[in-house]
N, CA, C and O of each residue as an XYZ file, in Angstrom:
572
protein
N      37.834    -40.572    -38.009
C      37.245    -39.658    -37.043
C      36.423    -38.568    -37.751
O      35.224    -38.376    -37.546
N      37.264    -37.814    -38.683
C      36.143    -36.678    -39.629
C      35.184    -37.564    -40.339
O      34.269    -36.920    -40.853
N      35.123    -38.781    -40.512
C      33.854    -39.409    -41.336
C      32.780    -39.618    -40.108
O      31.553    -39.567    -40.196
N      33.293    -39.779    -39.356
C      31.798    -40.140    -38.052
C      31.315    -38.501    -37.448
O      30.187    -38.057    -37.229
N      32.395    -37.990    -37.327
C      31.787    -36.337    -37.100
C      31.055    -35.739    -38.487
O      30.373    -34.714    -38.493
N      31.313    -36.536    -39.604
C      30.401    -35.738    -40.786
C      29.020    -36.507    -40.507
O      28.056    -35.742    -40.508
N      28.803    -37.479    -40.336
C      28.095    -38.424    -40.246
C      26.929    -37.997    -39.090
O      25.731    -37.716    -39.130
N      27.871    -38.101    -38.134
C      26.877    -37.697    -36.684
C      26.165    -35.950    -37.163
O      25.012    -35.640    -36.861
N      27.099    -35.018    -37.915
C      26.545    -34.155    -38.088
C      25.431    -34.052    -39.286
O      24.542    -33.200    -39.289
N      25.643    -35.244    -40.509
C      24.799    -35.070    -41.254
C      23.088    -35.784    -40.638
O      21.975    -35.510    -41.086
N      23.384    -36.570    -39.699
C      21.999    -37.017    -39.013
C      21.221    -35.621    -38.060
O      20.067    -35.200    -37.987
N      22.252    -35.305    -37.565
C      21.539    -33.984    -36.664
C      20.852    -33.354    -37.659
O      19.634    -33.343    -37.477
N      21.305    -32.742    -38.811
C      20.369    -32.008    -39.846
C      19.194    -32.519    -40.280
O      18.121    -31.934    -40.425
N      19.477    -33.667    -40.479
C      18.123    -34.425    -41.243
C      17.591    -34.103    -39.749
O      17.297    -32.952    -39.425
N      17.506    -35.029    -38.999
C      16.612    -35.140    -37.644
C      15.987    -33.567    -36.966
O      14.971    -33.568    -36.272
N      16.761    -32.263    -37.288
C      16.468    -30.960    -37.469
C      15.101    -30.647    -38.547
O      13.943    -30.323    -38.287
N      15.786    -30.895    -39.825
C      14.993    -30.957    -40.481
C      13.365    -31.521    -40.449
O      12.265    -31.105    -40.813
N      13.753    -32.351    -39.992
C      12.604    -33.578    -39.995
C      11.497    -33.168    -39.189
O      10.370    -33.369    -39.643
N      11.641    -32.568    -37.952
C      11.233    -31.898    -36.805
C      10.476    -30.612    -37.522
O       9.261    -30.449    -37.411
N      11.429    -29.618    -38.353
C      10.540    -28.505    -38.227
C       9.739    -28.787    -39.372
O       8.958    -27.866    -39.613
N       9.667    -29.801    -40.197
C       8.967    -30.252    -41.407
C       7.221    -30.749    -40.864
O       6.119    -30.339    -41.228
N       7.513    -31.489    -40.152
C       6.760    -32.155    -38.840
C       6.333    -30.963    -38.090
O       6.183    -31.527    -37.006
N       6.115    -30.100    -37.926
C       5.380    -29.095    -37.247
C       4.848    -28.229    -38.401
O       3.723    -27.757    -38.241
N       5.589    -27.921    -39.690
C       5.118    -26.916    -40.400
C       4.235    -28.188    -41.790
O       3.962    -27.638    -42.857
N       3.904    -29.603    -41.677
C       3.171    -29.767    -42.124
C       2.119    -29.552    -42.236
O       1.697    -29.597    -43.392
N       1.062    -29.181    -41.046
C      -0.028    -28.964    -40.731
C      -0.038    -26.970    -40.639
O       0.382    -26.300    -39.695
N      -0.362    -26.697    -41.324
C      -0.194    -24.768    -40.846
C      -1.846    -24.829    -40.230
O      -2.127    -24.046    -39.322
N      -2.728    -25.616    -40.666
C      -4.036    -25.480    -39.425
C      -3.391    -26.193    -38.153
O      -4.302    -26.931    -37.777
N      -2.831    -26.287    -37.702
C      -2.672    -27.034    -36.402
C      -3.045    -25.900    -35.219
O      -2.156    -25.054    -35.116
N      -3.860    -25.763    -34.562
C      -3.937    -24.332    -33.572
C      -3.313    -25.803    -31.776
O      -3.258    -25.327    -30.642
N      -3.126    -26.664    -31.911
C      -2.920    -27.587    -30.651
C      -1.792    -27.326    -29.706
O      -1.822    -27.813    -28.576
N      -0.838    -26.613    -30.096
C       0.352    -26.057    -30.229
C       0.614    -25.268    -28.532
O       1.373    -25.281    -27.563
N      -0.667    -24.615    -29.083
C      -0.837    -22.974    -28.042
C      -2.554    -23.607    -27.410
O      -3.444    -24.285    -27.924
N      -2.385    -23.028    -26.228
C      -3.594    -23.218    -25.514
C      -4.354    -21.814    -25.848
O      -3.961    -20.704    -25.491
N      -5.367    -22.058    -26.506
C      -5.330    -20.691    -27.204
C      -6.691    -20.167    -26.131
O      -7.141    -19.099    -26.547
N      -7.221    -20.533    -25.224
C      -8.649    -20.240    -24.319
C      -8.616    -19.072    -23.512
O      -9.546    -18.272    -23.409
N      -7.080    -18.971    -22.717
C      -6.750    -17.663    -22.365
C      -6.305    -16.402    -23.028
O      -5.895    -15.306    -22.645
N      -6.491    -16.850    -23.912
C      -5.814    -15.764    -25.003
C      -7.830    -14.783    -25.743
O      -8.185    -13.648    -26.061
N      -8.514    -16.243    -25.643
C      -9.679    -16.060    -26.107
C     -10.693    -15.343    -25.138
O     -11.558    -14.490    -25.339
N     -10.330    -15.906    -24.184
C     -11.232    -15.461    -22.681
C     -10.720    -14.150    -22.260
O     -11.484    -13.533    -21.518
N      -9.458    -13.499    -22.595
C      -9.343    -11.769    -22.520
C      -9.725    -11.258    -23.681
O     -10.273    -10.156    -23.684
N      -9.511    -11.951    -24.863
C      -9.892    -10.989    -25.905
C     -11.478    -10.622    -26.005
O     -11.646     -9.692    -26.794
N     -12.785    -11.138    -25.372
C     -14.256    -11.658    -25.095
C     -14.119    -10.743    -24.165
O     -15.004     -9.918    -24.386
N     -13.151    -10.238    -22.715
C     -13.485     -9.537    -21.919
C     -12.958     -7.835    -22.045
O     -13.052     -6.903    -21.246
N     -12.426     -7.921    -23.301
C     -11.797     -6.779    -23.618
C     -13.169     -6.189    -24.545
O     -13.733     -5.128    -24.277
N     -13.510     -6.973    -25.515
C     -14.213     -7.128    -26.429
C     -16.231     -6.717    -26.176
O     -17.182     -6.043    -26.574
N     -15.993     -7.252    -25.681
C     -17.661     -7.143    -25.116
C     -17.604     -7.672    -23.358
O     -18.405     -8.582    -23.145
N     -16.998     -7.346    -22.436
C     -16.866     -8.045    -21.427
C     -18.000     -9.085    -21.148
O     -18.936     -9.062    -20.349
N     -17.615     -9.974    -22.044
C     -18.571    -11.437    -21.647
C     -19.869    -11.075    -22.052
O     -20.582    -11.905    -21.487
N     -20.848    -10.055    -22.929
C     -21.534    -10.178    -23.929
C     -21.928    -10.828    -25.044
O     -21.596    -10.621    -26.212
N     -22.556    -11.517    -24.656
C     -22.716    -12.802    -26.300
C     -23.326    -12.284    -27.210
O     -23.355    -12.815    -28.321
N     -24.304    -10.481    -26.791
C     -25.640    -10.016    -27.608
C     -25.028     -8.623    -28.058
O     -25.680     -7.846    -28.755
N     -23.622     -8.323    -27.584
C     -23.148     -7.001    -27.912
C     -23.360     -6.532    -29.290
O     -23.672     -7.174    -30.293
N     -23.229     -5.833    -29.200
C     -23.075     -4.868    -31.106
C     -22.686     -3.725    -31.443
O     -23.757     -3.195    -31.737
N     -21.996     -3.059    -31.588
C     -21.309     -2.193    -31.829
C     -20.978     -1.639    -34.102
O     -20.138     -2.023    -34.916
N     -21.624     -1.097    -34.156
C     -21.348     -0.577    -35.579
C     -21.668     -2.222    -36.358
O     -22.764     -2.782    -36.330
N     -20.579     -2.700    -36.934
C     -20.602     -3.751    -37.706
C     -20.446     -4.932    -36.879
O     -20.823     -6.054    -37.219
N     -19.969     -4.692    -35.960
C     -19.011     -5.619    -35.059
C     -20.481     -6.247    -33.844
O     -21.184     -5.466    -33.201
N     -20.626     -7.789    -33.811
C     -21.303     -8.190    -32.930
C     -20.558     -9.739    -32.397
O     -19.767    -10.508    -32.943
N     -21.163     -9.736    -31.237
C     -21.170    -11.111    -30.336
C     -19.853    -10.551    -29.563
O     -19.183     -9.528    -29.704
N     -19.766    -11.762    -28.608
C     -18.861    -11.622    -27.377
C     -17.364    -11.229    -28.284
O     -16.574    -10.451    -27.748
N     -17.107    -11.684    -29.370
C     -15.985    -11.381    -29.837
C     -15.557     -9.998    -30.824
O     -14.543     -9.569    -31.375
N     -16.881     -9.636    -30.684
C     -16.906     -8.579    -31.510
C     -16.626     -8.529    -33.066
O     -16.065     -7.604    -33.654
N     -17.290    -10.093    -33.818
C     -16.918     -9.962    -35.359
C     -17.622     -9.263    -36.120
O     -18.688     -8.749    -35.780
N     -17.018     -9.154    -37.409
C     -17.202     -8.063    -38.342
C     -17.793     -9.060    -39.673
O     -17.237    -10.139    -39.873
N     -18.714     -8.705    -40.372
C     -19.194     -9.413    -41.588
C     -18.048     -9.400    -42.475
O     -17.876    -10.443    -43.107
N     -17.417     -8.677    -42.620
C     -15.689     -9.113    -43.250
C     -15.574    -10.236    -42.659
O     -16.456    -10.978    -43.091
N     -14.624    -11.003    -41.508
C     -14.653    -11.564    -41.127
C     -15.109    -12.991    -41.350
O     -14.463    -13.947    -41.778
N     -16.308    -12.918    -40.981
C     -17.509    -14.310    -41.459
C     -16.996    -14.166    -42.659
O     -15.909    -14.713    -42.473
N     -16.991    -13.922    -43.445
C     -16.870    -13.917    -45.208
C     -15.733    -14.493    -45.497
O     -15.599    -15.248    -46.461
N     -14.625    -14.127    -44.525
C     -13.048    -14.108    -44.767
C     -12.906    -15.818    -44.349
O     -12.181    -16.652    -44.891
N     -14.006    -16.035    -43.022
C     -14.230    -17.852    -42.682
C     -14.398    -18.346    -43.677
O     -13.709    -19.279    -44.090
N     -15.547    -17.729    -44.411
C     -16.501    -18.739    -45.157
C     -15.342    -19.011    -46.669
O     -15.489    -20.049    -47.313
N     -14.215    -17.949    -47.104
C     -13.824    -18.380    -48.132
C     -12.573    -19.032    -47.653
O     -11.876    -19.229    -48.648
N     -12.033    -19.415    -46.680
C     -10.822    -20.189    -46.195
C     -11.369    -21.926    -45.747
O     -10.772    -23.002    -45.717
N     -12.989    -21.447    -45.401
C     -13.138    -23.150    -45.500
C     -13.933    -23.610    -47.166
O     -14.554    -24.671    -47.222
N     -13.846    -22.884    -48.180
C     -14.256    -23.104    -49.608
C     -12.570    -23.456    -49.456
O     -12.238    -24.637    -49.353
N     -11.773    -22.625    -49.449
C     -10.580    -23.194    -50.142
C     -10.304    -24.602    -49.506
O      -9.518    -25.351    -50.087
N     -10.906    -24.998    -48.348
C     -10.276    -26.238    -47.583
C     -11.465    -27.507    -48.054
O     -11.625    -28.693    -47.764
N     -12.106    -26.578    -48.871
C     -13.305    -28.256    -49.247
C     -14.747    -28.175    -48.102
O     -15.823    -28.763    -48.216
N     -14.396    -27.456    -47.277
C     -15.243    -27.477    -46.562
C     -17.219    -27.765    -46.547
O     -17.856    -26.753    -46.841
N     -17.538    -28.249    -46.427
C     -19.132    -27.253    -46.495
C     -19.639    -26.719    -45.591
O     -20.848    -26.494    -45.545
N     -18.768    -26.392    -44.640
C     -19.624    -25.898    -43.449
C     -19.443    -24.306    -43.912
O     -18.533    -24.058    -44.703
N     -20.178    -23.369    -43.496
C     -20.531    -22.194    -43.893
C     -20.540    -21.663    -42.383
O     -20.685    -22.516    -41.507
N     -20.408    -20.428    -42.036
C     -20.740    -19.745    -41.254
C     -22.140    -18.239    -41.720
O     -22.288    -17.701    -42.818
N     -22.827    -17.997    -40.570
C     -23.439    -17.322    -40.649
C     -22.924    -15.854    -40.077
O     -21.852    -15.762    -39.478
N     -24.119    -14.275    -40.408
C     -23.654    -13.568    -39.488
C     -24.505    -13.696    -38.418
O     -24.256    -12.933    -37.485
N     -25.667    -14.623    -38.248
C     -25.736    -14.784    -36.576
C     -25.166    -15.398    -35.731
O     -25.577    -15.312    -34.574
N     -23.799    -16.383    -36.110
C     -23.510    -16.623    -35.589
C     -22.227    -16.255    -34.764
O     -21.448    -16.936    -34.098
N     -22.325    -14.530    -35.146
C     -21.381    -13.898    -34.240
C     -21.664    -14.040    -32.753
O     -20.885    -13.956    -31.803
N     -23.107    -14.302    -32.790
C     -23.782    -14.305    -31.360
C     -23.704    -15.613    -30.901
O     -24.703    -15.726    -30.192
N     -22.956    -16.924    -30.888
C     -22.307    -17.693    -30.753
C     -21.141    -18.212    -30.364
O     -20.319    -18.846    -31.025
N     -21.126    -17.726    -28.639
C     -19.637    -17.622    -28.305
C     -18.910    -18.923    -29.118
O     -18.193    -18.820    -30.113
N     -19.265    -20.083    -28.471
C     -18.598    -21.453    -29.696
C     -18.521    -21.334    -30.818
O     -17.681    -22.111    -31.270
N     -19.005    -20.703    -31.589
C     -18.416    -20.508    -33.120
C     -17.658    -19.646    -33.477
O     -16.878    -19.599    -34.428
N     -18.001    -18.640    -32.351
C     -17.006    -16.945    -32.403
C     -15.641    -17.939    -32.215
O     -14.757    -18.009    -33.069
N     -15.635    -18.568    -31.154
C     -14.344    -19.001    -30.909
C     -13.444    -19.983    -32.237
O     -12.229    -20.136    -32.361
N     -14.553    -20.515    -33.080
C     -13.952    -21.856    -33.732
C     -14.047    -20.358    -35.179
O     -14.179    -20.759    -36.335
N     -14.011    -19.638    -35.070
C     -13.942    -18.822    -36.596
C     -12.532    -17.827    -36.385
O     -11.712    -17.390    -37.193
N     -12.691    -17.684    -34.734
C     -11.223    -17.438    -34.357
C      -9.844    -18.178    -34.529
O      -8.759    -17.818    -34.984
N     -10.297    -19.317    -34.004
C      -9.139    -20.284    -34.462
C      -9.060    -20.537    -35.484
O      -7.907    -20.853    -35.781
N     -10.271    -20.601    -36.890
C     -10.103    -20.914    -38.197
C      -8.750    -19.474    -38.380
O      -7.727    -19.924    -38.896
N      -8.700    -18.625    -38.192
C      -8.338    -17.224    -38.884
C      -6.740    -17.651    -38.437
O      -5.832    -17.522    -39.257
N      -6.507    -18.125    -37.177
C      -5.311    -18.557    -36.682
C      -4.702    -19.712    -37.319
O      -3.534    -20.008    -37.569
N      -5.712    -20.224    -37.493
C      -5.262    -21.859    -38.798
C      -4.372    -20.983    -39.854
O      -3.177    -21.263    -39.952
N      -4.927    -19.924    -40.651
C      -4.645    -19.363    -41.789
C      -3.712    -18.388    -41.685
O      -2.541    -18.406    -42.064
N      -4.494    -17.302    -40.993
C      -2.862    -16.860    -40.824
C      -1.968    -16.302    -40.116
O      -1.251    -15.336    -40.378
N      -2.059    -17.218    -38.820
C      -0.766    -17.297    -37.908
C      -0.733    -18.886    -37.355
O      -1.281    -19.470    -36.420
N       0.174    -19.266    -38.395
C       0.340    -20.944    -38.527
C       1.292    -20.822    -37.858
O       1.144    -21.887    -37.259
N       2.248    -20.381    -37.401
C       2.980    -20.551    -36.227
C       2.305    -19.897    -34.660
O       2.962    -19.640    -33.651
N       1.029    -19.762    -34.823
C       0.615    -19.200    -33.568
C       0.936    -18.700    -32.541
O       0.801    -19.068    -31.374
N       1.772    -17.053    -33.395
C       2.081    -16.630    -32.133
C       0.724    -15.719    -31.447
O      -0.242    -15.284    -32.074
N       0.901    -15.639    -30.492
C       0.135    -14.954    -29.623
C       0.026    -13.701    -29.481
O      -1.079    -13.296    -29.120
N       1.126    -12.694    -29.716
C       1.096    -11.446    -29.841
C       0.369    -10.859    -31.457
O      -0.414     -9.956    -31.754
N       1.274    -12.139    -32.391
C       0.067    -11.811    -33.916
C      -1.243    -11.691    -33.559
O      -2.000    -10.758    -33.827
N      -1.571    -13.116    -32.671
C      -3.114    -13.256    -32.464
C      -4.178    -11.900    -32.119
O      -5.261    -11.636    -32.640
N      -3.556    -11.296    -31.228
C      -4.006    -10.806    -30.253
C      -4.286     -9.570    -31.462
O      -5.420     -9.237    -31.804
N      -3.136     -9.025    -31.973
C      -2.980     -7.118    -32.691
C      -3.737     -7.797    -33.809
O      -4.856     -7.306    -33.955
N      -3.445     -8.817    -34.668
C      -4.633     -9.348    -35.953
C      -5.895     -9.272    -35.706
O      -6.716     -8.999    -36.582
N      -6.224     -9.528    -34.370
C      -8.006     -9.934    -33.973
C      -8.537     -8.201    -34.105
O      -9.704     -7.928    -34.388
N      -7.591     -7.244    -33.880
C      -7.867     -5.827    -33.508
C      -7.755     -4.976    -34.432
O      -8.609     -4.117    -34.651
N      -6.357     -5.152    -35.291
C      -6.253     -4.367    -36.388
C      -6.347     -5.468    -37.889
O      -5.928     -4.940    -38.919
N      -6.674     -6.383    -37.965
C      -6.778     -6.902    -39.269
C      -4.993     -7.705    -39.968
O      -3.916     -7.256    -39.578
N      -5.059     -8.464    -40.628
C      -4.060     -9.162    -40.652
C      -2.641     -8.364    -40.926
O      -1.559     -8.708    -40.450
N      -2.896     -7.060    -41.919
C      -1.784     -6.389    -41.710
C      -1.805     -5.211    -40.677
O      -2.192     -4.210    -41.280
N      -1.636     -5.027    -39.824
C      -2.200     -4.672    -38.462
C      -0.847     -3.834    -38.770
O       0.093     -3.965    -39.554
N      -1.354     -2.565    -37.392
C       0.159     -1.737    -37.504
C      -0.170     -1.689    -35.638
O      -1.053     -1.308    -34.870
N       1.162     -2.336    -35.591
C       2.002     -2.268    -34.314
C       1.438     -0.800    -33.341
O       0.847     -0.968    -32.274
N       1.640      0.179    -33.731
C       1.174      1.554    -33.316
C      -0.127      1.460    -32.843
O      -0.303      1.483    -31.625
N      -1.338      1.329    -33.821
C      -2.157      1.180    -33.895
C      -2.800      0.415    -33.012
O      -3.851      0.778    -32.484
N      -2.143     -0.871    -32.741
C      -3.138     -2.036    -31.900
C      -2.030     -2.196    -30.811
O      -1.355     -3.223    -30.738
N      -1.910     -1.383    -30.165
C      -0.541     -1.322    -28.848
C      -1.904     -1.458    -27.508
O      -2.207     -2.290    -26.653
N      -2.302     -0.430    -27.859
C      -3.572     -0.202    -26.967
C      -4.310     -1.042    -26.309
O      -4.660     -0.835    -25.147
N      -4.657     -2.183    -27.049
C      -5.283     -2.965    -27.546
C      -5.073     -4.212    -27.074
O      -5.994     -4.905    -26.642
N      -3.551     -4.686    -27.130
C      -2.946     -5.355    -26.994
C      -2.206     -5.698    -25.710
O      -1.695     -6.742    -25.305
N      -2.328     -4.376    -25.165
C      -2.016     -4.387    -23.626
C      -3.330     -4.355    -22.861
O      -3.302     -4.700    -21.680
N      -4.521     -3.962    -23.432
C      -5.591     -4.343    -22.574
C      -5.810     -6.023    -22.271
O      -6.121     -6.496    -21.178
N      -5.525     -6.904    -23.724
C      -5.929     -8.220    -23.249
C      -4.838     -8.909    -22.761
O      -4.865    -10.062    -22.331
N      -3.847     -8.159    -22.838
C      -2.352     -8.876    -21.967
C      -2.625     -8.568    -20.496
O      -2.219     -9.257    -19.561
N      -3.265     -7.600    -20.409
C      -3.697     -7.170    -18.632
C      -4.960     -8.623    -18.168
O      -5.060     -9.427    -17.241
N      -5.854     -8.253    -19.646
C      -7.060     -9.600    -19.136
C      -6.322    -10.772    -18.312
O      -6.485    -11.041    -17.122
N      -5.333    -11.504    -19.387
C      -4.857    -12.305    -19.652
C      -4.240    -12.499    -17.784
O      -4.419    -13.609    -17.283
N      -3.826    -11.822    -17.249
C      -3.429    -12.038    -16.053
C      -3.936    -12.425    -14.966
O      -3.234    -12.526    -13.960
């Protein structure tokens, strides 16, 4: 009896295992999370649906920053990539969006949504305080 209860319990682990191995193989995986509503408040928070906005450094519906583009362009060098991004193509809602999800590939591979949201605002080490504001505006979009 304790050999089939070790047994049955040593399969649950592996099969545990196996599972979160199988999700954390891929850290680009963004398929996970429907990430469009999350994108479609942050665009209306952002530039409310402006594709030509500009603000200081910050342009297109998403409001990116030439940091940013730069921060794309060296995460798809590290991935082999050759695709390059431009800074006109902040003015590119479709690319604003696919440079968004690149940043989410990198770094919020578990895609949470609340990272998403305070990272897009305050930068990857973001302070909670700081992007509260922020964060409840596109949680309001979001509704």
């Amino acid at each position: 009896m304790e050999r089939i209860f070790r047994t049955l319990l040593l399969s649950f682990i592996v099969l545990f295992v196996q599972s979160l191995s199988a999700s954390a193989a891929d850290p680009g995986r963004t398929d996970e999370v429907d990430w469009d509503p999350v994108i479609d408040a942050i665009i209306q928070v952002e530039s409310s649906g402006d594709s030509k906005a500009t603000s200081g450094n910050s342009a297109g519906a998403m409001q990116i920053t030439p940091v940013l583009v730069e921060d794309c362009n060296q995460i798809l060098a590290s991935r082999k990539s050759k695709k390059k991004y431009k800074l006109s193509d902040r003015f590119s809602v479709k690319k604003s969006k696919e440079m968004f999800l690149l940043i989410q590939s990198q770094y919020n591979p578990l895609n949470d949504i609340e990272k998403a949201i305070r990272s897009w605002n305050g930068g990857v080490n973001y302070s909670v305080r700081r992007t509260q504001r922020y964060f409840e505006k596109v949680m309001k979009a979001m509704r």
